[in-house]
Structures are given as structure tokens and as C-alpha cells.
Residue, then its C-alpha position, 0 to 999 in steps of 0.5 A: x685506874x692510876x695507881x701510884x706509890x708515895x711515902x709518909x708525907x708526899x702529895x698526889x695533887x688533882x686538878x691543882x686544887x686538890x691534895x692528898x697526903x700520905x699521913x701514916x702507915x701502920x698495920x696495914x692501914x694507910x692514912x691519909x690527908x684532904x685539902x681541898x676547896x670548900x666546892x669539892x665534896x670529899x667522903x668516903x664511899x660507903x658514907x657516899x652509899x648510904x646517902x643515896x640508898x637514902x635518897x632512893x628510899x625517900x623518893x619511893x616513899x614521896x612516890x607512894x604519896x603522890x600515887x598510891x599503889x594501884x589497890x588504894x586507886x581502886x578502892x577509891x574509884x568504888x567507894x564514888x559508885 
């Protein structure tokens, strides 16, 4: 991990593309500003999190539809006898 110092309106530049500013400290709280070109995706972590907990638990409900779980299976299979 790079850990760099910067004051109120200096940048940390990534990849010539992207910029960060340092916009305001106050109360502990540091404030900062993106730019960034419209192919970059930039979000919080926890936004990030929540999107794929998401993502994960619609892929186990389409799962579950696709292939019932093994009790429903065998029902099925007895009700054909």
C-alpha cells in the first residue's frame, strides 16, 4: 500500500486519467474529489460490498430455479411412478 500526505487542494494523479483531490479536513473527516473518465468505476467500498452480496444472492435464487433442491427432485421423480 502507497501511503501519501497531501494538503487542502493538492492531487494524487493514477494512470494520467485519474484525479484525486484533497477538498476539505475537518473533524477528522477527509474529503475528497474524483475525476475521472466515464470507463472508470469509482464507489465506495461498502457501496461496492453491498452490490455484490447482492449479485451473490440472486445467483442463488436463479440456481434454485434452474435446479430445485434435491427434496423437490425427488418428489417429482415419485409422483411419475
Amino acid at each position: 500500500m502507497l501511503v501519501l500526505t497531501r494538503r487542502i487542494g493538492e492531487e494524487i494523479v493514477i494512470d494520467d486519467t485519474i484525479r484525486i483531490t484533497v477538498v476539505a479536513v475537518q473533524r477528522g473527516r477527509v474529503r475528497l474529489g474524483f475525476t475521472a473518465p466515464p470507463s472508470a468505476s469509482v464507489v465506495r467500498r461498502e457501496v461496492l460490498e453491498r452490490r455484490a452480496a447482492e449479485a451473490a444472492g440472486t445467483a442463488n435464487r436463479l440456481q434454485e430455479f434452474i435446479e430445485p433442491p434435491a427434496s423437490h427432485a425427488h418428489t417429482s421423480a415419485t409422483a411419475k411412478e
